[in-house]
C-alpha positions in Angstrom: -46.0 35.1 18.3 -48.8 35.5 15.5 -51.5 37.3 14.4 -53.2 37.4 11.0 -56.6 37.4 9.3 -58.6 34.4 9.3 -59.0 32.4 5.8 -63.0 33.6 5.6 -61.8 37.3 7.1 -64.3 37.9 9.6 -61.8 37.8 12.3 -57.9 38.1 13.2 -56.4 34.8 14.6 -53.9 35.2 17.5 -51.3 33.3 19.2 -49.3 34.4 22.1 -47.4 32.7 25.1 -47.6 31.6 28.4 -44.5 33.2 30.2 -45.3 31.8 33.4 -43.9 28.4 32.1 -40.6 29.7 30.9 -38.6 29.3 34.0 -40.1 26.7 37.2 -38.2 24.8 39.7 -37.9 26.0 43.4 -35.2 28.7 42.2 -38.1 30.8 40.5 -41.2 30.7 42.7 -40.8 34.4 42.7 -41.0 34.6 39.0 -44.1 32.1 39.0 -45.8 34.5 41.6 -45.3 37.4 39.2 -46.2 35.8 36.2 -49.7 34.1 37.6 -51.6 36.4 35.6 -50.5 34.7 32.5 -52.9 32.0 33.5 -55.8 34.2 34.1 -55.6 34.6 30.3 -57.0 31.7 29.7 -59.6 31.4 31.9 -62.6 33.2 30.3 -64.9 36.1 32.4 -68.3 36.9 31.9 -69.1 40.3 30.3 -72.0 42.4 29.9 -71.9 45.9 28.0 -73.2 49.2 29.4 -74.1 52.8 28.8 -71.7 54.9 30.5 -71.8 58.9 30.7 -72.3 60.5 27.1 -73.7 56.9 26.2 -69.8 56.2 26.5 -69.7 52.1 26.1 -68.2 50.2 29.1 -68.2 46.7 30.0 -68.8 45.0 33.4 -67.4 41.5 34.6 -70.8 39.9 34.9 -72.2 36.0 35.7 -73.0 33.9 32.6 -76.8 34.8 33.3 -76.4 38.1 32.6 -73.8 38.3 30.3 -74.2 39.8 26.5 -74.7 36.8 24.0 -71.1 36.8 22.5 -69.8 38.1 26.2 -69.8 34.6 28.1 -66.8 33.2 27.3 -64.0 36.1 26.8 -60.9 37.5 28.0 -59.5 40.5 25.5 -61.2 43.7 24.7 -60.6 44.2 20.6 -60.8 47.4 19.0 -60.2 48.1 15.8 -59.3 50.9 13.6 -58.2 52.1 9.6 -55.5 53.8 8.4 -56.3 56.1 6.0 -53.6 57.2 4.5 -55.2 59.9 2.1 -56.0 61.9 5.3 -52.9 60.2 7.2 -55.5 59.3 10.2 -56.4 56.4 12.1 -60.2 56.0 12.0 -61.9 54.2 14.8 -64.0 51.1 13.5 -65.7 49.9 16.7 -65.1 47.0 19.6 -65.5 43.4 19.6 -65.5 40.9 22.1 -62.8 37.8 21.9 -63.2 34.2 22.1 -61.3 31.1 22.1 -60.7 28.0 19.9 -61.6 25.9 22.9 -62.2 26.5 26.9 -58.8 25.8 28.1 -60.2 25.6 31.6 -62.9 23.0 30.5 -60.0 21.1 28.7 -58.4 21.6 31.9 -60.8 20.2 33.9 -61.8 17.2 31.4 -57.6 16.1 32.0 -58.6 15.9 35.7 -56.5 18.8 36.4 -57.1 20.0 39.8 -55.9 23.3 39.1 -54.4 25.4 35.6 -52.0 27.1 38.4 -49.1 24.5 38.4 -46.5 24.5 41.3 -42.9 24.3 41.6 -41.5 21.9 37.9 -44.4 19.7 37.3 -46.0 21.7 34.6 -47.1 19.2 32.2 -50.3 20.9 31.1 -48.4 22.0 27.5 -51.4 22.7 26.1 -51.2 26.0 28.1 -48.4 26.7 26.5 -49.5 28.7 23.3 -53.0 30.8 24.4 -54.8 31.1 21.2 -57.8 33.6 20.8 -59.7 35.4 18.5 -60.7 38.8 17.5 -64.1 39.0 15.5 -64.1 42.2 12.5 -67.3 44.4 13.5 -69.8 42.5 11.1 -70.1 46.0 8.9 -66.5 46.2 8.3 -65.7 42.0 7.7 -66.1 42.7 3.7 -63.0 44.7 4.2 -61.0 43.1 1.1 -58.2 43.5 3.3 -56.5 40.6 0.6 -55.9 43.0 -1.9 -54.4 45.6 -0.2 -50.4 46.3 -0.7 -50.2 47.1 2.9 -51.9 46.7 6.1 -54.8 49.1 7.1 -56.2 47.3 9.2 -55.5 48.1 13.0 -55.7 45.9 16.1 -55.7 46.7 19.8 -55.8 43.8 22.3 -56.9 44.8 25.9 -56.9 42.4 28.6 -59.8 42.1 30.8 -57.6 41.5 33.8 -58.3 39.7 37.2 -57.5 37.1 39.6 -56.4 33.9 38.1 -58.6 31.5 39.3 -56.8 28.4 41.5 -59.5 26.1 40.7 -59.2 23.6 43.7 -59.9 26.8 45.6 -62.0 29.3 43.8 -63.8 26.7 41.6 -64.6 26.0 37.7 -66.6 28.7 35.5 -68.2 26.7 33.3 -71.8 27.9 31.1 -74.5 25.5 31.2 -73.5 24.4 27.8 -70.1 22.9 28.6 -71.9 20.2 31.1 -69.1 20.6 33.8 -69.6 21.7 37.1 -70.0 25.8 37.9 -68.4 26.1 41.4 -66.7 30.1 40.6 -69.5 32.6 41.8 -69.2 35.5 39.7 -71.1 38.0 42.0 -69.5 37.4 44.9 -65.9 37.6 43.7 -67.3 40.9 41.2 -70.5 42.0 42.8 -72.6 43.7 40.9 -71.0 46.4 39.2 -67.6 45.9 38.3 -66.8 48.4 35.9 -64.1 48.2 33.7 -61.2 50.6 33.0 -61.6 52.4 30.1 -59.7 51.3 27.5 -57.3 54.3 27.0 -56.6 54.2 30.3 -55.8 50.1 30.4 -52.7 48.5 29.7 -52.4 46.8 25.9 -51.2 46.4 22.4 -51.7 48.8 20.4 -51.9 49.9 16.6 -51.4 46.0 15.8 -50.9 45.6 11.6 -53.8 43.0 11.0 -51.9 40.6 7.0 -54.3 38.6 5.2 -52.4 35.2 4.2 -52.6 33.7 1.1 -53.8 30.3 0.2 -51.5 27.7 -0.5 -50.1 27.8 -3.9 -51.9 24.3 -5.6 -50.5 24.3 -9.4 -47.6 22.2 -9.6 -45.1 23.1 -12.2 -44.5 21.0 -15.4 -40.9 20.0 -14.4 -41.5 18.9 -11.1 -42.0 15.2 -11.8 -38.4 15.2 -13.1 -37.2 16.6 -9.8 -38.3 13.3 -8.2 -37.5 10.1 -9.0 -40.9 8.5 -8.9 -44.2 8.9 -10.5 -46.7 10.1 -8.2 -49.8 8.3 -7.3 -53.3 8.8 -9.2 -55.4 11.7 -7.3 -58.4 10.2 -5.7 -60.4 12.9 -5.9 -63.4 11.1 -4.3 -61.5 9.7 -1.0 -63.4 13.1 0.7 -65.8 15.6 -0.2 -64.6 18.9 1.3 -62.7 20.2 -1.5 -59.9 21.3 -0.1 -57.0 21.9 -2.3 -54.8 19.2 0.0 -55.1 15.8 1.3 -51.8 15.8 3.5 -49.9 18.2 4.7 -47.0 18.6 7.2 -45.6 21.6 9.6 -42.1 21.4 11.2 -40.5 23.9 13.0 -36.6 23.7 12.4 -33.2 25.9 12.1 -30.2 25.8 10.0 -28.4 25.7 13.4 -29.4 25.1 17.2 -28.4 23.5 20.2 -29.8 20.5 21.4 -31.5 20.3 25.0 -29.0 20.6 27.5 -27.1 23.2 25.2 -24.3 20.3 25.0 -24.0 20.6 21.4 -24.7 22.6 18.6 -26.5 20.9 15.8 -25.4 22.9 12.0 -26.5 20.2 9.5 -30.3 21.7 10.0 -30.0 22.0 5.9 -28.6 19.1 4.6 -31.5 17.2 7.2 -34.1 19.3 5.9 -33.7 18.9 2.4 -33.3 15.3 3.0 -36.9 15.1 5.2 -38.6 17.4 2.5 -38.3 15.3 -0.6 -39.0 12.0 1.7 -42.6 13.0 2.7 -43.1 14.5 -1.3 -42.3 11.2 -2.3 -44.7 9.6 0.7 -47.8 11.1 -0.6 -47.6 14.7 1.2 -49.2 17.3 -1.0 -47.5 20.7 0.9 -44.9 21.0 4.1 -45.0 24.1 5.8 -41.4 24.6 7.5 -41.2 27.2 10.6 -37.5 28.5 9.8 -36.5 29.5 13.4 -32.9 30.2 12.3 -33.3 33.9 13.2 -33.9 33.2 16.8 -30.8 30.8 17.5 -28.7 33.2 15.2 -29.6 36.1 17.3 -28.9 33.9 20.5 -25.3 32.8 19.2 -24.4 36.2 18.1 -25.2 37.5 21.7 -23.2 35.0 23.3 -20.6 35.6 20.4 -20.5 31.8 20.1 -19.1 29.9 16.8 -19.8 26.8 15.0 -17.0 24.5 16.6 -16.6 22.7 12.9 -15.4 25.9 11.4 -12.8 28.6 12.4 -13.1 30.8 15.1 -14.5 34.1 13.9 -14.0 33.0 9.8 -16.7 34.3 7.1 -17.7 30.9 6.2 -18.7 30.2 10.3 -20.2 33.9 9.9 -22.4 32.9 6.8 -23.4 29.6 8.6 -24.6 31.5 11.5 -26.6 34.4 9.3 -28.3 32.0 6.6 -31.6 30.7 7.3 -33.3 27.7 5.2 -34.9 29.6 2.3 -31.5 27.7 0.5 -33.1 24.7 0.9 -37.3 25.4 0.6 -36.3 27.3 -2.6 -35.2 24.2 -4.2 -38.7 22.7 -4.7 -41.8 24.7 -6.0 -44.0 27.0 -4.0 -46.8 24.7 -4.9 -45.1 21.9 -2.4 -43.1 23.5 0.7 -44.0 27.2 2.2 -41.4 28.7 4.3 -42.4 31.1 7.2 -40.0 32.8 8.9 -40.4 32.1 12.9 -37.6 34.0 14.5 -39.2 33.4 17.7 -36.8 32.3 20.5 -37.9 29.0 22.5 -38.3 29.9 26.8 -35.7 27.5 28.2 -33.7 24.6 26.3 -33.0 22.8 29.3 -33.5 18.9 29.4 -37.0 18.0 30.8 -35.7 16.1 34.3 -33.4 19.3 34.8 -35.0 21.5 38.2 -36.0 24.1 35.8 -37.7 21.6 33.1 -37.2 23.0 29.1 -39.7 25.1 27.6 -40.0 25.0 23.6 -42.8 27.6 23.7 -41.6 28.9 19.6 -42.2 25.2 18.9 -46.0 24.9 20.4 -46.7 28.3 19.1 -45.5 27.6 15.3 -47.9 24.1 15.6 -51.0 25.9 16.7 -50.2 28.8 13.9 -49.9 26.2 11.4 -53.5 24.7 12.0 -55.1 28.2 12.4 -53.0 29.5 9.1 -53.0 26.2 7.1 -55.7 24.1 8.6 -58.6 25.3 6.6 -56.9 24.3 3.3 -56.5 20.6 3.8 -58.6 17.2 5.1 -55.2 16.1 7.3 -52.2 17.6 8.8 -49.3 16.1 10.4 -46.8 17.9 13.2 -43.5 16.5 13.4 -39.2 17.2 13.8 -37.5 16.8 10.8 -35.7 13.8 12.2 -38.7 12.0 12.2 -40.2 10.2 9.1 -43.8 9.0 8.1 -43.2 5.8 6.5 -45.6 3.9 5.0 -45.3 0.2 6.2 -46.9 -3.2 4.8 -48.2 -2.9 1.6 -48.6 0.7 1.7 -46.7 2.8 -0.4 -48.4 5.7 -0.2 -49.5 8.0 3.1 -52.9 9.0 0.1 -53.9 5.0 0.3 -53.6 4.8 4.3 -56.1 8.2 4.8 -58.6 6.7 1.9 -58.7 3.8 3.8 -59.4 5.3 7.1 -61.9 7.7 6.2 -63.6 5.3 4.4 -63.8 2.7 7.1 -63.1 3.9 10.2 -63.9 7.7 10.5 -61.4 8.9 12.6 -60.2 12.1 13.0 -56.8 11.6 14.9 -54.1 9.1 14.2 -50.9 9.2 16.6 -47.9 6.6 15.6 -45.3 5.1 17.6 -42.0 5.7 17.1 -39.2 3.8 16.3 -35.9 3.5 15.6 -35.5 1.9 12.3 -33.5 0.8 9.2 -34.4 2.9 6.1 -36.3 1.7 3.2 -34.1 0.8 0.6 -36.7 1.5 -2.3 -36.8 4.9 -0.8 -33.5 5.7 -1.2 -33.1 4.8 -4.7 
């Protein structure tokens, strides 16, 4: 789904997708067999390197005990490589080992999971929906200043250290000493003692990646944007944290200018008008930047394939054929670079099917855009907030704005997460004005 360079460059951020949970029910346990290795990707192995003939590097599935230092917790194989495009070459940079955010199988386990192999529909472990990992730059090529180059020359490849997946009711928990959970997978007698790995050209992966540095948010606001809302903005207080950060509060959604609600029963082609409405709300509720996944590209692509129409518009008319090609830049481009971001997300979701259906709905663009939005965005702010654009932060009681709630919490309770009910609500009138 993503892949770019990490905010202090020393390694590439990726997230990819579980396709084992697109399609469940007892119609596709022969699809769930075939895709069981998906979960294998996130359980981590044990590696240790080794000389091979010609002092050729290998690597061998090892036990945490003898394992190489930044080897006991991996899963992907990362080469790397530069284009040089004087000499119209790719030169080889050297090999890395991955490594997660997180252990998803400690996670796993701390969620009383008894397994991360989920039968028949009950997969309710979302959290292995996305599998996020990253690849660490070779420490003598991490001053790359890959952020002023026009075009990528940076390479990646991403080779899967493949095995088993292990069921862990039956083959146990691989846990290091440092996670405090139990260790019930023996490594040497599922591996032994010299399982050597394929080498890498002869392995199955992606190849010749393009590694894009991001840039930071844009933080200058521009003279007439007061005018453009209809209240003065709170004072800055630039004490409330000390990190520095160029935001206090930021928001990701991950919308469309068109899609079908779960079920497919009906198409849903106000995406704009909403959007517009949800952006300058949360500017006027203390947000400082919303980051909007535009997934427009994938439902367009799905309609035009089914050669489906808007039903509120003419069969086969330009006007229905504009509605179905425009994506939201229409909308983010009518507030300042400084306040919304728009990335383009033209990934499509796995299944839209309603979540009691016998193969349950699978939003996997959705959990993907939310976990790129902390790795791409996280860095730059104290709080972020994940929500649909028909749902609205409102500040309640006395509160006016979200600035004064987040002061007031990290000032006297310290806490890291806040989750909100929901309701169903009249609007603010002072809000609307």
């Amino acid at each position: 789904h993503d892949l770019f360079l990490s905010h202090d460059e020393k390694s590439v951020n990726i997230v990819a997708q579980n396709r084992r949970r697109c399609h469940k029910g007892k119609n596709h346990l022969d699809e769930m067999k075939f895709w069981e290795g998906q979960v294998a990707l996130f359980q981590p192995v044990a590696v240790k390197r080794i000389s091979g003939e010609n002092n050729e590097l290998n690597y061998r599935l090892s036990s945490h005990e003898e394992a190489d230092p930044d080897g006991l917790e991996t899963r992907f194989i990362c080469r790397f490589k530069k284009m040089d495009h004087m000499r119209r070459k790719v030169v080889y940079l050297g090999e890395t080992l991955s490594t997660y955010p997180f252990n998803y199988e400690f996670v796993n386990w701390r969620k009383k999971k008894k397994t991360m192999v989920e039968d028949t529909k009950d997969q309710t472990a979302f959290w292995l929906s996305p599998l996020m990992f990253h690849c660490p730059i070779p420490n003598e090529h991490q001053q790359f200043n890959l952020k002023q180059e026009t075009s990528p020359q940076l390479l990646l490849d991403i080779i899967p250290i493949r095995t088993p997946v292990r069921r862990n009711d039956r083959d146990g928990f691989f846990f290091h000493e440092g996670h405090g959970g139990p260790t019930s997978f023996d490594a040497k007698e599922w591996f032994g003692n010299s399982h050597i790995l394929p080498k890498l050209d002869d392995s199955g992966r992606w190849e010749n990646l393009p590694v894009c540095s991001l840039k930071p948010p844009e933080t200058i606001e521009p003279q007439n944007f007061q005018s453009q809302t209809n209240q003065p903005r709170p004072q800055e207080n630039v004490n409330a944290m000390s990190s520095n950060k160029p935001h206090r509060l930021v928001a990701c959604t991950w919308t469309s200018a068109l899609h079908q609600r779960r079920g497919n029963e009906r198409r849903i082609s106000d995406g704009k008008s909403r959007l517009r409405e949800w952006i300058a709300f949360h500017l006027e509720a203390g947000f400082d930047h919303l980051y909007i996944f535009d997934n427009t590209g994938a439902n367009a692509t799905v309609f035009r394939l089914k050669n489906e129409v808007d039903p509120d518009f003419e069969e086969g008319s330009d006007q229905d054929k504009f509605r179905i090609h425009d994506d939201l830049s229409s909308v983010t481009n009518l507030f300042p670079n400084s306040k919304v971001t728009r990335i383009d997300w033209p990934a499509t979701i796995c299944n839209n099917n309603r979540p009691a259906h016998d193969d349950p709905g699978e939003r996997s663009s959705q959990y993907a855009a939310e976990a790129a939005c902390r790795l791409r965005y996280g860095p730059y702010t104290d709080w972020m907030a994940s929500m649909d654009p028909d749902e609205y932060f409102i500040p309640m009681g006395n509160n006016t704005d979200w600035r004064e709630i987040l002061e007031k919490v990290d000032k006297t309770e310290g806490r890291k997460i806040l989750k909100f009910r929901s309701t169903r609500a009249r609007p603010l009138l002072s809000r609307l004005e």
